[in-house]
Each structure stands twice: as C-alpha cells, then as structure tokens.
FIVEX-244411 format. One line per 4 residues: number of its first residue (from 1); for each residue y, x, z of C-alpha. Coordinates in steps of 0.001 Angstrom, whole numbers. Each point is the difference from the previous one (the first is absolute). Layout:
FIVEX-244411
NUM) Y,X,Z; ...
end
This chain:
FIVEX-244411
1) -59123,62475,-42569; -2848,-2497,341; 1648,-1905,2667; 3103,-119,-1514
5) -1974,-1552,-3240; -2043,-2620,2145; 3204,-1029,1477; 1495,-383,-3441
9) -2733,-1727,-1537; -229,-2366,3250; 3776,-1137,-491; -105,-912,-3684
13) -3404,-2076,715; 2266,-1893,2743; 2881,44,-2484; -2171,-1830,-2954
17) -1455,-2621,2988; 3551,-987,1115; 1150,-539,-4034; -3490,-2136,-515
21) 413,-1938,3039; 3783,-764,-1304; -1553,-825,-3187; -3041,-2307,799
25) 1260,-1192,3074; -2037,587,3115; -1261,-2939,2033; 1718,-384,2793
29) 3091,2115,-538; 3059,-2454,-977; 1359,1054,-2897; 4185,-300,-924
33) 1551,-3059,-1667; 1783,979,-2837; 3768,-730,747; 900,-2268,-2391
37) -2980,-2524,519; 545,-2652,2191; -1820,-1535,2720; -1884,-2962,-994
41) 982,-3167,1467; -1106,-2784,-2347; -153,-651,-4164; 2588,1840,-1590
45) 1082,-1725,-3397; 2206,-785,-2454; 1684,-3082,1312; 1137,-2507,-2336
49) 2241,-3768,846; 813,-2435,-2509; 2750,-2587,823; 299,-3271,-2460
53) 3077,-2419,-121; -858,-3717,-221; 2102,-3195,550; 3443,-116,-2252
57) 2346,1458,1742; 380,4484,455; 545,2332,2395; -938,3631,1487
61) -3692,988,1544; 1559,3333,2327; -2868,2608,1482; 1563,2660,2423
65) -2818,1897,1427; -297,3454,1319; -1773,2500,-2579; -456,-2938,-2180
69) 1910,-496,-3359; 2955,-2334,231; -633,-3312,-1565; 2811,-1982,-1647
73) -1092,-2580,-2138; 1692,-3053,-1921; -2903,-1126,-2121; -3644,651,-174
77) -736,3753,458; -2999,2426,1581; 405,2877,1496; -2187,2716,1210
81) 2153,201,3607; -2150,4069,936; -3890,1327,939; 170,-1116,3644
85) -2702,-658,2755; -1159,-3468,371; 880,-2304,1294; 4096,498,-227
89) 1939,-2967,1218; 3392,-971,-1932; 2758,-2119,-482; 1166,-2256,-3186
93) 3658,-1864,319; 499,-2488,-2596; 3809,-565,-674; 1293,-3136,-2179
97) 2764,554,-2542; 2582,-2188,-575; -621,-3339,-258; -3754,269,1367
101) -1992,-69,3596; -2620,1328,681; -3306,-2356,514; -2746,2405,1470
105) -3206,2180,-1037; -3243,19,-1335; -3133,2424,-1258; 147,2519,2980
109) 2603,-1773,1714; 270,-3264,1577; 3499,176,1965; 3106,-2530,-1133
113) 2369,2240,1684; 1309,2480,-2661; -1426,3209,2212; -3675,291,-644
117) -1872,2128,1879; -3500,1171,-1860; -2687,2942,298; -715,1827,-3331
121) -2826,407,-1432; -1162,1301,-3009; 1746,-2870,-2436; 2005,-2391,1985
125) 1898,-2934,-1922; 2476,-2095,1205; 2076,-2634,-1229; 3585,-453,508
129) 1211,-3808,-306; 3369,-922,-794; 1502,-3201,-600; 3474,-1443,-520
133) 2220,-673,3249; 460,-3075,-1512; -1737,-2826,-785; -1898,-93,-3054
137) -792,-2552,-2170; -2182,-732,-2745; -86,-3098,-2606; -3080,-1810,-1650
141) -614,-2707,-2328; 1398,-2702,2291; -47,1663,3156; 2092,2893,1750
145) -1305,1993,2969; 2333,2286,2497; -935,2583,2304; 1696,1012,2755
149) 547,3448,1391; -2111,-1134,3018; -3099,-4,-2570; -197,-3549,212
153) -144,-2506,-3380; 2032,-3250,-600; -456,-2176,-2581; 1181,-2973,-2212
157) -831,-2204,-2914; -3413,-1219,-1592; -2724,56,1898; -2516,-1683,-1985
161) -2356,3034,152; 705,1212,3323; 2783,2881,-1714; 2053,-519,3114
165) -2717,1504,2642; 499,-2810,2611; -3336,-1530,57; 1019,-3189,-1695
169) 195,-1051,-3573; 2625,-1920,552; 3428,928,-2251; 2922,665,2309
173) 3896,-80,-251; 335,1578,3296; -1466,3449,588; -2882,954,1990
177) -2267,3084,896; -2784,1696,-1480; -2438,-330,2842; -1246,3213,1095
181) 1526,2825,-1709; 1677,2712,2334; 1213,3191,-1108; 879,-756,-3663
185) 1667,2696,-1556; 539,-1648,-3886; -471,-3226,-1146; -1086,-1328,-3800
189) -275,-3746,-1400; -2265,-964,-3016; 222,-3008,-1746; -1409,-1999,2713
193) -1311,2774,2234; 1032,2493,2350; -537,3293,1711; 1110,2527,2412
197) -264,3800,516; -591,798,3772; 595,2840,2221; -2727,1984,-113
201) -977,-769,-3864; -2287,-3381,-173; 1488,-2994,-2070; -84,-4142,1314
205) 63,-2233,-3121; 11,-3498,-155; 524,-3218,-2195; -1977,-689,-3341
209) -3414,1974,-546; -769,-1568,-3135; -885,2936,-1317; -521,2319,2782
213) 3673,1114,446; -157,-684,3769; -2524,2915,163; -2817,-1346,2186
217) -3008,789,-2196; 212,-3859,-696; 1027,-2105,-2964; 1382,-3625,174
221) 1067,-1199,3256; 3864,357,1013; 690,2601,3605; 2965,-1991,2065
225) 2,2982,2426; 832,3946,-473; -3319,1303,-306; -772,3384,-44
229) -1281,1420,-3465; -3496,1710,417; 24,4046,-921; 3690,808,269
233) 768,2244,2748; 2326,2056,-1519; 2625,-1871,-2240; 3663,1410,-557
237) 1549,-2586,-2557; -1270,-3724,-775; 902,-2168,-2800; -1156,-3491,-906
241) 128,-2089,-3925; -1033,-2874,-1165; -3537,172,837; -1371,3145,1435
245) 1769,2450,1989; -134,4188,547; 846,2456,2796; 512,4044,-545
249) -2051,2023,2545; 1435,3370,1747; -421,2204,-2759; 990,-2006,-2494
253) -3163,-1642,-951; 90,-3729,-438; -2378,-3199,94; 652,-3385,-1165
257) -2433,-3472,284; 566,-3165,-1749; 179,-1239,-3624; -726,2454,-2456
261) -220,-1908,-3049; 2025,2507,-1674; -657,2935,1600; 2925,-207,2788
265) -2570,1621,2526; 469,3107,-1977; -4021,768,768; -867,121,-3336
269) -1499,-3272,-438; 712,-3673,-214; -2001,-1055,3029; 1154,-1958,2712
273) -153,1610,3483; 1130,-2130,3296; -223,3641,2059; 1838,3164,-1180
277) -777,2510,-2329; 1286,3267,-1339; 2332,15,-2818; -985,2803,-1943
281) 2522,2416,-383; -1332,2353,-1976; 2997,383,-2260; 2540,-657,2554
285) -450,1558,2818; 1297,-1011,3278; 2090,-2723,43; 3572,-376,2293
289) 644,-3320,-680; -1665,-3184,-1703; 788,-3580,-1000; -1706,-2976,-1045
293) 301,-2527,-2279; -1175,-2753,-923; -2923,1376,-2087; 987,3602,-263
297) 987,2363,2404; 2268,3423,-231; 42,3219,2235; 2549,3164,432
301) -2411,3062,-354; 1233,2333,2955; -191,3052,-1685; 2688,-511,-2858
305) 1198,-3395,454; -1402,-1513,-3225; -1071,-3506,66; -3282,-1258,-671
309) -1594,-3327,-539; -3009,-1765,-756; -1012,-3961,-492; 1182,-2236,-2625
313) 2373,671,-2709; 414,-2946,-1879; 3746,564,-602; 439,3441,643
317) 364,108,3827; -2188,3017,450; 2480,2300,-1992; -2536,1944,-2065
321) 1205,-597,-3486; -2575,-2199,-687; -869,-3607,1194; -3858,422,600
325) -1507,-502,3824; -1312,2763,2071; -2068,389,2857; 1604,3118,1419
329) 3218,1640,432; 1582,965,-3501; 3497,2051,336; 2922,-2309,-1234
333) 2026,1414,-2210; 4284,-492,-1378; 1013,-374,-3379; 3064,2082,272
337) 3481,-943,-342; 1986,-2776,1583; -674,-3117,-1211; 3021,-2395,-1030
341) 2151,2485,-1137; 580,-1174,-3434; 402,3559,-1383; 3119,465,2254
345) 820,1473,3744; 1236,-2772,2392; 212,-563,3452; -3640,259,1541
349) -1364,2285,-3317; -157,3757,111; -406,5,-3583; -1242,-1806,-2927
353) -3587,-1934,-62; -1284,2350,-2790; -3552,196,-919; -1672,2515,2829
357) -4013,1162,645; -1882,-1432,2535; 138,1659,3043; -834,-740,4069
361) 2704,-1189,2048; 73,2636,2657; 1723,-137,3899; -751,-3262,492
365) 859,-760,3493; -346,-4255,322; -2206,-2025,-2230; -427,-3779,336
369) -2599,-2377,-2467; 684,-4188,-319; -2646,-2070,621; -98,-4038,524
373) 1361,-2499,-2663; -2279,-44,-3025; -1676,2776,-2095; 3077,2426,-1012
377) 792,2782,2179; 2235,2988,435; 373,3388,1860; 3068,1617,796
381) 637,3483,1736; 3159,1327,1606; 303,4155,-1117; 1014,3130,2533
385) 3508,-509,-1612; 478,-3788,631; -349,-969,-3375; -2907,-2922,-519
389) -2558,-390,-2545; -2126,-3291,-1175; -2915,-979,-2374; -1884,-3099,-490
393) 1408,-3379,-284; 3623,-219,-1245; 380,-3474,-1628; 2386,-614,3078
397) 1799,2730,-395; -1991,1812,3426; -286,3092,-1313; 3515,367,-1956
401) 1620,-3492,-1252; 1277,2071,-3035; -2839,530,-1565; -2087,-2870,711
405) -4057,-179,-1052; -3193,1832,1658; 272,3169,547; -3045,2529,-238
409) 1636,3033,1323; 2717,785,2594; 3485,-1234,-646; 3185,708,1770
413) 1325,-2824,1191; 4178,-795,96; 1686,1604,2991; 2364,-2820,1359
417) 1904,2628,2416; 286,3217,-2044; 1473,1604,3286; -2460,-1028,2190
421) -3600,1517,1306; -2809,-2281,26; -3093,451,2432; -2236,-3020,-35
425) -1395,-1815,-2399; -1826,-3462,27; -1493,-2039,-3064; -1016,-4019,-53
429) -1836,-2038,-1832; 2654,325,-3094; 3214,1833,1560; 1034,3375,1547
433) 2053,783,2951; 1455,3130,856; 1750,1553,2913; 3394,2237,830
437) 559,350,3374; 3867,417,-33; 373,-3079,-2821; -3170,-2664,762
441) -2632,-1299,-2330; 178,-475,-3834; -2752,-1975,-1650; -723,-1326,-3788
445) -2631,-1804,-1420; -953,-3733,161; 2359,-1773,1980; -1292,-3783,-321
449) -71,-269,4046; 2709,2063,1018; -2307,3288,634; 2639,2618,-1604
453) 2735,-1704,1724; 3077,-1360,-1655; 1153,2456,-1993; -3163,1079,-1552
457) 701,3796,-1766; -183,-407,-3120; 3229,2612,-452; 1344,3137,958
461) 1536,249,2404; -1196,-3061,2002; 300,-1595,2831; -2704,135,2992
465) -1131,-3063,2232; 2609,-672,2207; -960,757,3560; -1816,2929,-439
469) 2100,2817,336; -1717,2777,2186; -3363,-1929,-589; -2821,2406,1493
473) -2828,-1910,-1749; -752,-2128,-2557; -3032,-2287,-1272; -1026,-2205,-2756
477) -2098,-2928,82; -1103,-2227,-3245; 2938,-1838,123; 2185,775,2885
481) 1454,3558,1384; 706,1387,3214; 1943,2848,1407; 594,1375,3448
485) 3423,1334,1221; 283,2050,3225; 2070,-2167,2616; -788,1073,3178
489) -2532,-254,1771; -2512,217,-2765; 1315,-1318,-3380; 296,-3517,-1535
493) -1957,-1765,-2468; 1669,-1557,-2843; -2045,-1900,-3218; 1110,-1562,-2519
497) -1788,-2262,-2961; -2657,-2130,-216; -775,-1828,3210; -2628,-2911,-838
501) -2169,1125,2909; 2864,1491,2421; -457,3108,-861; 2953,1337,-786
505) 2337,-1646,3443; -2946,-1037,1835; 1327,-3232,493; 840,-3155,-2448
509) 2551,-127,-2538; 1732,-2545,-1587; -1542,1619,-2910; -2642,1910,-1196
513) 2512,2521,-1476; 2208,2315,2077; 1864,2060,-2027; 1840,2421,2885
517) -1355,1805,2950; -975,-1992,2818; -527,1880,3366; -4129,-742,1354
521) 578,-753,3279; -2755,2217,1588; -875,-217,3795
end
C-alpha cells in the first residue's frame, strides 16, 4: 500500500509540473501558435487611398486587386481598400468619359499613361487629371488663350502686359505660344493675365502682376513667360478675374493671391498677397468648383452643391441678400419663384413669380463670375436640371432682360430653348452665354460689339448663334465670345464680337466689330 501511494503521489507532482510548464512557458520548449494568428511578415494596418479628380473634364479611377476592395470611382472618394502587409503593390486605370482624355497623374503617381502602378502605404493620394479631347479655350479682357490636347497653349490678342505668355509685349493678330508650358491640363484668362493647371498640380501664370495676381511673391512688374507659382503642388481647378486669381487643392481646399481690396481672397482680410493663401472655408467646406471675377469670386461647395462667394458686392453679385462686402465665403442664396412671369405661366415659367423665402440654390453643377469692363459684375450658375440662375448686374438685361435692375439674390434667367438641356455656362463683362449641345449657344446681355451674337435672347424661344450647333465649349471675354465645336481632329475655334486687339479672329478686320462666328485658325 505504501508503494502504490508513493507512486500516486509521484504522478500527480509530474501531472501539476507539465500543466505549470504549459502555463508559464518553459525556456526552451517551443510553445504552439494559436491557429488563427498569423505569421508576421511586416506592419499590418488599416490601409487607406484617396484618389482626387482635377482638370475639367471626368472619367473613372478602376482598382482590381486581389484581396483588396474594388475601387470604382467617378469623383473624389477614399476608401479603406483591407488590413494588409506592407508594402502591397497595385494598379489604378483612369478611363475618360465622353468627350474627355485623359492627361496623367499626380500625388503618389507620376505616370501620363492612364494605368498607374503605385505601392500603398498607409494614406496614399492620387490625382486623376482629365481634360477635354478637344481644344479648350478661354477668353479675357482683350485676349483669348487655347489649349490644345497636347498640353500646349496658343494665344492671341493684347499683349501689352505679357497676357499672351510669349516673352514679348508686343500685341499680336497672329497667334503664338506660351513659352514653356507642357502638360497643361485647363487653361483660365484674367483681364490681362493668364494661367494654367499642370499635370501633376502646380499652376504657370503670366501677364500683369500689378497686384500680385501672377503669384510670384512680387508686386509690380509684368511676367511675359509661364512661370511657375511658388507653393502649389497640388491644384485640381484654376480660375483667373480681373486682378487676382485662385486654384482649389485636392481636397477641396483653395488659395487665391492678388487684389483683395474687397475681400476676393476670401482670407478674411483686405490685404494684398502676391503668393497664395488659404481661403478660409470655415463655413463652406470643400469646394468642387470656383470662379473669379473681377473683384469677387464664387465656389460650388462639394458636399451639397450650394454656391458660395466672397469679395465685393456693390450690386448684388455675391447673392447674399444683402449688398455689403465680405472677406470670406458667405452661402448665396434664391429668392424663389421665376422671375418675369407677370403673375402668369408661359413658355420658360413653371409657375408664377410669387413672393417666396430665401433659400440656397442647391445642385449646382457649373458656376461662372464676369469680370473686366468697369465696376458692375454678375454671377451666374447652371443647376443639376439645366435650368440657370444669375445675380448681380442686370441693367443689360445679363441676368434676365425681363426684369432688368441689380439683382441681390439669385434669379432665374429666361430659357430660350424650353426643350433643350443646358451644360455650360460662361458670363462677361455685362452678358451671359449659355450652352445646349444638340441646339448651340444662346446669349443676352449687352450687345454693343456683337458679343451675344445677332439675335441677342431677349425672348422665348430664341434663337442661338449660328454656327454653334454641337458646340463642346464655350467662353466669354469682356467683349467678345468664343466657342469650340468638335470637327475632327480636335475641335474648332469660333469667336465672335469685339476684335480691337484681334482677339476674337486673330487676325485684322475690316472692323472692329464681328458680329458672327469666325473660325481661329489655330496651328
């Protein structure tokens, strides 16, 4: 019996020593992975990409990757694509819609071919540019500028500031090239300056820098070459007014430099700056879209389409209901209504122009601001459902000619085509032009040069410019207006207006006034 209790007592002590070795762990004795713990290979995390649009044109961003979460994007979007081990290599394909190509990357990727290939990390952006497969063009004070899908720019006109980027300050009738630019994407002309968005996301400006709007960090003297503004590595959209100018960063921030006598920076103050700086956006949000003017300047906020804008307001072209300045974005609000109805339902009016609150215009998707020509100014916008809207300046009938006077709140203006869809919008100095693609482009407004064409529309219906059917584009300067139409390979260039300084045929006229299209003829 003793034996037989030693030998019991023996095996539980060995029993307890095998359980505490499994519990503690005894050196030198491997112990088991648990099965569902992997091996560790490298940082294991949460993996996030961000893909931006910039340039004006649209298109896809694709991701097919194995174990990674399909990416399919048409607009700005981040997704979280799985926890994988770093570093994961993938590939982006950018595909242009209709009516767009496809320029090239920039952030994490530098390729111009539309496949991208890019190693994650943990927050990778990239931005997608996409431009028309057109030619583009875009009108100033008394100058036009083109830009071809090649990402080169061409221009025409005055040159007494150096707007046309050739070096010179010499006007010309005949058109020549902005020295040094490669890779332009979108295009914008100011009064008497100019820029350009590049692959990649810096901006080249050049002409007058008065006031800084060039964006060297220097006041005064006039830039006859593209030069590259200091800072912006990351631009999407560029716009230029009379006197400063503005670009929205991926993300929807924004920056402008310039003038900023009345606040058109948007930074909150009334201080000059010849370098960029933040528009504060505090109220906004991002922005999609922006446009200057000539001393005010609008944006689309990208989460709800609302417009803002900010600057001066001297005859209501801000659209806030009221006509005092301000030095950051305020949202711009509709009266309600459509205006010119005279009580009744005709052609154009969905019902009566009845006394309506105040409210924000919402799906905004085009917005355009006038600048050049004097001190009055309008906006006008271009809504999800085609339908357009105006405030400021109506004393030439701009806005809507049937209601006439400054207007400190959105208006709708006349529809000329009441079967037709419009999708771009562009304002001048004191007219507005609009665009359907299966009818051409309608303007109204001051007409004293020819700049809304010969049958200006004042009615409804109305007729549109002759010459413009299936126009893909459309621009307007001070005076004169162009418009683009896709005949192979890469569009035409038609203008129309004002031509003192050759800027709307790029070439003399008998006349200073040419009241139909006249096709630029670009090299």
């Amino acid at each position: 019996m003793r034996a037989k209790h030693i030998l019991w007592r023996s095996s539980l002590f060995f029993f307890l020593l095998i359980i505490l070795e499994a519990l503690a762990g005894t050196p030198g004795r491997a112990q088991p992975q648990p099965h569902n713990v992997a091996p560790n290979h490298g940082p294991v995390i949460p993996d996030m990409i961000s893909i931006f649009f910039g340039g004006p044109g649209s298109g896809t961003v694709s991701m097919r990757a194995r174990n990674l979460v399909q990416i399919d994007c048409t607009s700005d979007c981040t997704k979280t694509v799985g926890s994988i081990s770093l570093p994961t290599e993938v590939t982006l394909t950018a595909a242009p819609a209709s009516g767009s190509s496809f320029f090239g990357w920039g952030g994490a990727c530098s390729a111009r071919t539309p496949a991208c290939t890019l190693t994650l990390s943990r927050a990778t952006r990239v931005i997608a540019y996409f431009g028309s497969a057109f030619r583009m063009v875009s009108a100033g004070q008394s100058h036009t500028c083109a830009l071809r899908p090649t990402g080169t720019v061409t221009c025409w006109g005055r040159n007494d500031d150096g707007e046309l980027g050739t070096g010179s300050t010499n006007s010309s009738v005949t058109i020549g090239t902005a020295t040094g630019i490669a890779g332009a994407v979108a295009i914008a002309a100011g009064s008497s300056h100019t820029c350009a968005l590049i692959v990649g996301g810096s901006v080249m400006c050049w002409g007058v820098n008065s006031y800084g709007q060039v964006g060297t960090w220097t006041f005064g003297a006039d830039v006859g070459r593209p030069t590259a503004v200091p800072g912006i590595t990351d631009a999407v959209a560029v716009t230029a007014g009379g006197f400063h100018s503005c670009v929205i960063h991926a993300g929807g921030t924004a920056s402008c430099w310039g003038a900023n006598n009345h606040g058109q920076l948007g930074d909150g103050t009334t201080s000059y700056s010849s370098g960029p700086v933040a528009v504060n956006l505090a109220v906004a949000g991002p922005l999609s879209r922006i446009a200057a003017g000539g001393f005010h300047t609008c944006g689309i906020i990208a989460a709800n389409s609302r417009v803002v804008c900010w600057g001066a307001n001297n005859v209501g072209e801000l659209g806030i209901a009221s006509r005092a300045d301000t030095a950051t974005p305020a949202v711009m609000v509709v009266t309600g209504g459509d205006p010119g109805c005279a009580g009744t339902i005709t052609p154009g009016c969905t019902h009566p122009a009845t006394p309506a609150p105040i409210m924000a215009l919402t799906m905004v998707k085009a917005i355009a601001a006038s600048n050049g020509g004097g001190q009055e100014f309008h906006s006008v916008a271009l809504d999800a459902s085609g339908l357009d809207w105006g405030w400021g300046n109506n004393n030439d009938g701009e806005i809507n000619p049937t209601i006439g006077g400054e207007q400190d709140a959105g208006q709708r203006g006349i529809i000329p085509a009441p079967t037709s869809t419009f999708t771009k919008i562009a304002a001048g100095a004191a007219h507005t032009c609009i665009l359907s693609p299966s009818i051409g482009i309608f303007c109204r407004g001051d007409n004293h040069f020819g700049q809304s064409g010969p049958t200006p529309n004042l009615i409804t219906p109305a007729a549109a410019v002759p010459l413009t059917a299936g126009a893909v584009e459309v621009a307007a300067g001070a005076l004169h207006t162009c418009a683009v139409t896709p005949a192979p390979p890469f569009g035409t260039i038609m203008c129309w207006g004002d031509n003192d300084n050759g800027q709307a045929t790029s070439m003399p006229t008998p006349t200073t006034i040419v009241p139909l299209p006249v096709t630029v003829p670009l090299p």
